[in-house]
C-alpha positions as CSV (number, residue, x, y, z in Angstrom):
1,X,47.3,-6.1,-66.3
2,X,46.9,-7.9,-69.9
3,X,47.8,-11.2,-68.4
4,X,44.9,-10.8,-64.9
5,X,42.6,-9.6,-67.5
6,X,43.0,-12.7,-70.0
7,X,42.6,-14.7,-67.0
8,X,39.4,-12.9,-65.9
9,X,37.9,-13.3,-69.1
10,X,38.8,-17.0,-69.1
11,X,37.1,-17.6,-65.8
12,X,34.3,-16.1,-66.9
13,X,33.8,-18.0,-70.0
14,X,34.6,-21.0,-67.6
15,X,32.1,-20.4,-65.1
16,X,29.3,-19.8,-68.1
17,X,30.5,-23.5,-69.7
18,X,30.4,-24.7,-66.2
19,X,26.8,-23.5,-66.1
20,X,25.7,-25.5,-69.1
21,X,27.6,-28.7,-68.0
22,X,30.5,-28.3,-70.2
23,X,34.1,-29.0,-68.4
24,X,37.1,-27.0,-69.1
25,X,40.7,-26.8,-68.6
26,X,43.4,-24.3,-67.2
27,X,46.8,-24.7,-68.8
28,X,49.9,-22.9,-68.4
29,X,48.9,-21.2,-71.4
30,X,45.8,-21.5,-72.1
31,X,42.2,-22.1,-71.0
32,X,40.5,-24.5,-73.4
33,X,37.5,-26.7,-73.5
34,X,37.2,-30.5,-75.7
35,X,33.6,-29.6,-76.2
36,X,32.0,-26.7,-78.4
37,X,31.4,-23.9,-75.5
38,X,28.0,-22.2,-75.7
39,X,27.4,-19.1,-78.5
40,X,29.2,-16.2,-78.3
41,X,32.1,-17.7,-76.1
42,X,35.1,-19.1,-77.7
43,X,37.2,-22.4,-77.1
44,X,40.3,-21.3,-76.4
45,X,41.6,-18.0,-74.4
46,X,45.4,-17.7,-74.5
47,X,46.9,-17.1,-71.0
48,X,50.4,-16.1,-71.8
49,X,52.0,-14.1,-74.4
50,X,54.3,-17.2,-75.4
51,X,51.3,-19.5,-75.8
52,X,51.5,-21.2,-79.2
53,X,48.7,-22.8,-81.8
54,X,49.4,-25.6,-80.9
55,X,48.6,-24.7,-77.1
56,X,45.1,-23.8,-78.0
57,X,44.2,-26.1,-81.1
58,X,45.7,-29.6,-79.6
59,X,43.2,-29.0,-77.1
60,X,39.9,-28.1,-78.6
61,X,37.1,-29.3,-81.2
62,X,37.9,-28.8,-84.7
63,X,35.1,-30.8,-86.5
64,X,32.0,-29.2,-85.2
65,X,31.0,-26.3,-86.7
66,X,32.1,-22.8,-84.4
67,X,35.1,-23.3,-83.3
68,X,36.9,-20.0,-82.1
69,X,39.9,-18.6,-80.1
70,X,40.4,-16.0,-78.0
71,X,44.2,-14.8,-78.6
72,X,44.4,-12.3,-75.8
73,X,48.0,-10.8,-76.8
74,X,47.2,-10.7,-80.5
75,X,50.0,-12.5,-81.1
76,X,48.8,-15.5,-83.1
77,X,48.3,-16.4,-87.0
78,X,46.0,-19.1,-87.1
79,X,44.7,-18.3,-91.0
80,X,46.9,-21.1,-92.4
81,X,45.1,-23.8,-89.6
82,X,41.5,-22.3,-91.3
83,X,40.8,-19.7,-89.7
84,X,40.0,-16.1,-90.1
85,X,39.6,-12.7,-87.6
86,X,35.9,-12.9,-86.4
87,X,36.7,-9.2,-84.7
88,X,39.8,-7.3,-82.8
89,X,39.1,-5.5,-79.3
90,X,41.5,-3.5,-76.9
91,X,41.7,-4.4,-73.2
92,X,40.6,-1.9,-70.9
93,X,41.3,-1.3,-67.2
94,X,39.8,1.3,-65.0
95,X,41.9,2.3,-61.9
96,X,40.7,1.7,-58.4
97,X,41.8,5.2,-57.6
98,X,38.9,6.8,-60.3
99,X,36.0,8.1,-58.3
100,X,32.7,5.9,-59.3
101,X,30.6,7.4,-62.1
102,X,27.0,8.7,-60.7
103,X,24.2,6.6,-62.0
104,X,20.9,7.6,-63.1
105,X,18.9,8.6,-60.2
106,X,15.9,6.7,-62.0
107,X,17.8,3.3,-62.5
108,X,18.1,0.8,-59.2
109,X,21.4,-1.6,-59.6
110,X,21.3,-4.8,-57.6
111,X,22.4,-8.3,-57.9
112,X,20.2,-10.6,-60.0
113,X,19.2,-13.3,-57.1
114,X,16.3,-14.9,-58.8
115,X,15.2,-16.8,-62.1
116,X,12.7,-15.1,-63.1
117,X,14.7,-11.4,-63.2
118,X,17.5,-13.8,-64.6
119,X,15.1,-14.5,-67.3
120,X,14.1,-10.5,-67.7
121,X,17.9,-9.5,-67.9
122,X,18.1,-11.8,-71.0
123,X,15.2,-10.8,-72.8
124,X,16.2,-7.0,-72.0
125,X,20.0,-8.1,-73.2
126,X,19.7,-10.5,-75.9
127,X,17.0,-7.5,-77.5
128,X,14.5,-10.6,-78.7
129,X,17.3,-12.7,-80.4
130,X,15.7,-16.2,-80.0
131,X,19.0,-17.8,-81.0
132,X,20.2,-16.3,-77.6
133,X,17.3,-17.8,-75.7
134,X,18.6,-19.9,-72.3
135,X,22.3,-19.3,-73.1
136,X,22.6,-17.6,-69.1
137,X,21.4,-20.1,-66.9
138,X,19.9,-20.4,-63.7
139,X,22.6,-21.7,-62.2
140,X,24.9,-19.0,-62.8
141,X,22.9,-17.2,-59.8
142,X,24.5,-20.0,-57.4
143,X,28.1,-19.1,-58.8
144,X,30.2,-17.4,-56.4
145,X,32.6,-15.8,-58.9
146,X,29.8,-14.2,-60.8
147,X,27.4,-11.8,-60.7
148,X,24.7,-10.1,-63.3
149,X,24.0,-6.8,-62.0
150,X,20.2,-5.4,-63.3
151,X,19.6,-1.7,-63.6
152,X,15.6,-1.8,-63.3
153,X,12.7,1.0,-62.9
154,X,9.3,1.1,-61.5
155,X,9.5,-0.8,-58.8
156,X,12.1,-3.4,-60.4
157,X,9.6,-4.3,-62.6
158,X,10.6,-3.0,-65.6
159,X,14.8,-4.4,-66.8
160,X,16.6,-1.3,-68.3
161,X,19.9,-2.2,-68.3
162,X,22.4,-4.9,-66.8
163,X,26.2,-6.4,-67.0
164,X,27.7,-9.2,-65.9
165,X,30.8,-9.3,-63.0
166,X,33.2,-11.7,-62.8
167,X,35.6,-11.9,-59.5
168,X,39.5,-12.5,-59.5
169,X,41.5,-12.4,-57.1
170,X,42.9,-9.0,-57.6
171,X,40.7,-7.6,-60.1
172,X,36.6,-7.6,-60.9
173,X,35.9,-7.8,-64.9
174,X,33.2,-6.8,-66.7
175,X,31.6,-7.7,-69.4
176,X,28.1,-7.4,-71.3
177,X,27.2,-4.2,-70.5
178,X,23.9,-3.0,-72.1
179,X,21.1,-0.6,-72.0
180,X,18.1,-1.3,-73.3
181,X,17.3,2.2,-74.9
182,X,20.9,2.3,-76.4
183,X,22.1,4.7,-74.1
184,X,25.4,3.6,-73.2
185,X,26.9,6.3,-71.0
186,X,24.0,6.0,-68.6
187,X,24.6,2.0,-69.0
188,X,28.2,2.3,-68.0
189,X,28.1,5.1,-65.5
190,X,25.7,3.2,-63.5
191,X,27.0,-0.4,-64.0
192,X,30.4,1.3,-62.5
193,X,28.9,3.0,-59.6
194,X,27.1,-0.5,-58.6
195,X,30.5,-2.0,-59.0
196,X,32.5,0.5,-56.8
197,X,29.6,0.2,-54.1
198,X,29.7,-3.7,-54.0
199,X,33.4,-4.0,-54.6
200,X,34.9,-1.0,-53.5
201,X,38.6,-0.7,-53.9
202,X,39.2,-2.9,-57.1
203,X,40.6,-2.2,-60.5
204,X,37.6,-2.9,-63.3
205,X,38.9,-5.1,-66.3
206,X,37.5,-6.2,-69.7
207,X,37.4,-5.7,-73.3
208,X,35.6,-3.7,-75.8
209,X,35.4,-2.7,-79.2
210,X,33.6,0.0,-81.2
211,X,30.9,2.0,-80.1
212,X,30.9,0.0,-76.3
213,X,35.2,1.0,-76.1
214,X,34.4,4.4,-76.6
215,X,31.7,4.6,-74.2
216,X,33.9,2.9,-71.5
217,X,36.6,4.9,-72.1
218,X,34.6,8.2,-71.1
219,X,33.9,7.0,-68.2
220,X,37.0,6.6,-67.0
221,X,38.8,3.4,-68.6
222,X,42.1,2.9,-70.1
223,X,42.7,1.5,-73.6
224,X,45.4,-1.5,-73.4
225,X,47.0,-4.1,-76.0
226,X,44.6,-5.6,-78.7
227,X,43.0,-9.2,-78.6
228,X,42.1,-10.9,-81.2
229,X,39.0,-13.3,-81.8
230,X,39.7,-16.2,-84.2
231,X,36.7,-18.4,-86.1
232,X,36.5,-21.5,-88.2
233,X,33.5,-23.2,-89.5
């Protein structure tokens, strides 16, 4: 499950550098992009258990500020290359067989199909952060192998709550899950329930850490092997 998971996660962070123009590449062993990727999303995810340094940092920019890697087993030491542990998270998984959470009967999950509730779900997510400003773009709406899902009120007016989906071919990940009054139970439980409606049948991957892992895990998801996330400046 480690090993569909990393590679979930690495065609997500794909997809968003393919949004913003940047190309990337799938190795054996690791996904890895020559350019810096966009905030928040690394330049390297290891693939395989057996991937080395120098899979990863042969591949990559070293000289622009922000270079990080994703080392998805935990498996690598990259301190004496510069680096230091930005964070450590656990893989999750939640089992197909799990009954859906029920979500908040005041909260409406659907599909983000338009730029301007795009725009909402990042203001509502990014919690006024102007650094964060434009990172999802419009053209992630087009992208087949992702979805943002928007939890709204009043009409849809109002953006409460959201996540991002990203499709494999035997599992759906997920990733970004937020609501914006801090209540993460009602976040999950009805980011889950719009997941099992719209891909029923499918084991739910990602990663977590703190707070967010322990509101995943009570609704339902299995802690797995640690990750670590690796940063140089």
């Amino acid at each position: 499950m480690i090993s569909q998971s990393a590679r979930n996660n690495a065609e997500w962070c794909h997809a968003m550098c393919r949004a913003h123009g940047i190309p990337t590449a799938f190795q054996e062993r690791a996904w890895t992009s020559e350019r810096r990727t966009p905030p928040l999303y690394p330049d390297a995810v290891t693939l395989a258990p057996d991937a080395t340094a120098h899979d990863v940092l042969s591949e990559i920019d070293r000289e622009a500020p922000g270079c990080s890697v994703k080392d998805s087993f935990g498996r690598l030491d990259l301190a004496a290359d510069g680096f230091e542990v930005l964070f450590e998270a656990r893989w999750i998984h939640r089992p197909a067989s799990l009954v859906a959470p029920v979500a908040p009967d005041n909260v409406v999950w659907r599909p983000l199909r338009t730029e301007p509730g795009l725009a909402a779900w990042e203001a509502a997510w990014s919690d006024g952060d102007e650094d964060l400003v434009g990172l999802f773009r419009p053209e992630l709406l087009a992208d087949r192998t992702t979805t943002l899902l928007a939890g709204t009120t009043d009409g849809g007016t109002r953006t409460v709550a959201g996540a991002v989906v990203s499709r494999s071919s035997a599992v759906v990940g997920v990733s970004h899950v937020f609501g914006s009054d801090g209540d993460l139970e009602r976040a999950w439980a009805g980011c889950l329930a719009a997941v099992a409606h719209f891909w029923p049948g499918v084991p739910v991957v990602g990663y977590e850490h703190g707070e967010d892992l322990d509101a995943a895990t009570r609704q339902g998801f299995i802690p797995g092997a640690p990750l670590t996330v690796w940063s140089a400046d």
